[in-house]
C-alpha positions as CSV (number, residue, x, y, z in Angstrom):
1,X,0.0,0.0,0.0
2,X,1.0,3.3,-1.0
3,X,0.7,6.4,1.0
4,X,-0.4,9.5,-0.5
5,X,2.3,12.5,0.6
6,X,-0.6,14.7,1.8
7,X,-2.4,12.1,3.4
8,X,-6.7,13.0,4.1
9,X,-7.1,12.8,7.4
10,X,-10.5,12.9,9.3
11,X,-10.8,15.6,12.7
12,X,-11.3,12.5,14.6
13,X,-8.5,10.4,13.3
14,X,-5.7,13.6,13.8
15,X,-4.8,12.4,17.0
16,X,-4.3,8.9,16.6
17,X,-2.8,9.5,12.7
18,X,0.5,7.8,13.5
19,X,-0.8,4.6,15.1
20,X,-3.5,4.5,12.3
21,X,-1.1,4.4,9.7
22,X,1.0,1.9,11.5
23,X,-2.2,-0.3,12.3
24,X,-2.9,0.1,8.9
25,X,0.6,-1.1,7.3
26,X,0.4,-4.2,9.8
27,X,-3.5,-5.2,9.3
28,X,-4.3,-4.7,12.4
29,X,-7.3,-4.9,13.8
30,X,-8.2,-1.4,14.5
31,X,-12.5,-0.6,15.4
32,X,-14.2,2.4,13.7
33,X,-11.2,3.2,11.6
34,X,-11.7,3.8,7.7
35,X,-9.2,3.5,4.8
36,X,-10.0,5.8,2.0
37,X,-8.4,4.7,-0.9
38,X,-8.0,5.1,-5.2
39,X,-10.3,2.5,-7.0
40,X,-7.9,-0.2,-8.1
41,X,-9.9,-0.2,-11.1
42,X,-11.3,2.8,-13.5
43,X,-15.1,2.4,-11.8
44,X,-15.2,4.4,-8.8
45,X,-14.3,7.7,-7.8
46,X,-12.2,6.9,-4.3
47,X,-13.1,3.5,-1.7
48,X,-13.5,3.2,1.6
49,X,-12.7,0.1,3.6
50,X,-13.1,-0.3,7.5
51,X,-9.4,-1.1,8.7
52,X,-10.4,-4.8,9.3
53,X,-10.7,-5.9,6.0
54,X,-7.7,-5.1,4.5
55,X,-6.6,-8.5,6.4
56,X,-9.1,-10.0,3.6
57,X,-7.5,-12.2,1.3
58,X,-7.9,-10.1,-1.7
59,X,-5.9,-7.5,0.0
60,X,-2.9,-9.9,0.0
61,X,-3.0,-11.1,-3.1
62,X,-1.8,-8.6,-6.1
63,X,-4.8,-6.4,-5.6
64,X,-2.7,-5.3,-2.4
65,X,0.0,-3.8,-4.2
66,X,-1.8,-1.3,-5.9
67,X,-3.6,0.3,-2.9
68,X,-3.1,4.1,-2.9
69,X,-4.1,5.4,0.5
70,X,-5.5,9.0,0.0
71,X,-7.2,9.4,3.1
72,X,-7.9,8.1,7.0
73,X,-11.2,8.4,9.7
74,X,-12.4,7.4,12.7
75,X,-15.9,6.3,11.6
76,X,-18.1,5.7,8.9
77,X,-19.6,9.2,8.7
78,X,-16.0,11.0,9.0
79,X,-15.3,8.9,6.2
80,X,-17.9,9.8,4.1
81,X,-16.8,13.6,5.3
82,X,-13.1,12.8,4.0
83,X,-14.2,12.1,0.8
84,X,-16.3,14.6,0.5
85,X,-13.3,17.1,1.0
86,X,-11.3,15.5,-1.9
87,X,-13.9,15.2,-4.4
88,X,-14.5,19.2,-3.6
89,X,-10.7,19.5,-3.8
90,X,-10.7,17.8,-7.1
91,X,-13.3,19.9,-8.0
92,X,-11.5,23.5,-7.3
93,X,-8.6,22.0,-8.9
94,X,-10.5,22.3,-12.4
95,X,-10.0,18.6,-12.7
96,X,-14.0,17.6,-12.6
97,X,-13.7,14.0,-11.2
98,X,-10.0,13.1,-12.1
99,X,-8.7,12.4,-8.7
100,X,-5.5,10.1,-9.2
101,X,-4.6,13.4,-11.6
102,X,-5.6,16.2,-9.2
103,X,-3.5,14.1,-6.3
104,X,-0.5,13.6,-8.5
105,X,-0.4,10.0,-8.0
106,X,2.6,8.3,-10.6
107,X,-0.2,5.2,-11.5
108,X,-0.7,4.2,-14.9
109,X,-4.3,4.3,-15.9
């Protein structure tokens, strides 16, 4: 899993970013805590997945390696609030819905 530079990062989740993002790195098992990632394929805008599946299979497998972390929260509605904020930050950036662009992300499309 990548990690974007500028990481999203909910109000609640500020506190606790560091041991997040470690949790997250190590799949552990972390309540209430939300992974907002880049769609692995060209159908969604972003994804979100609660911390405790990324110990999932499909998370191991291939699919793993192409994880771009854009953003982190501390609940399902901060969540929904962090994506919010980068699809209105892709938006101000004149980039409509483009988000790997607008973020800068080196992926191949």
């Amino acid at each position: 899993m990548k990690v974007y530079k500028k990481l999203y990062v909910g109000e609640n989740a500020k506190k606790d970013k560091k041991k997040i993002l470690r949790g997250l790195e190590k799949k552990m098992l972390q309540p209430d805590v939300y992974a907002i990632t880049l769609p692995v394929g060209n159908s969604d805008l972003l994804e979100i997945h609660p911390a405790f599946t990324l110990k999932y299979r499909i998370f191991k497998d291939a699919r793993a390696k192409e994880l771009y972390l854009v953003g982190i929260a501390k609940g399902r509605q901060e969540a929904f609030e962090v994506v919010a904020t980068i699809v209105e930050d892709t938006i101000k950036a004149g980039k409509a819905y483009d988000i790997p662009a607008t973020l800068q992300f080196g992926r191949d499309r």
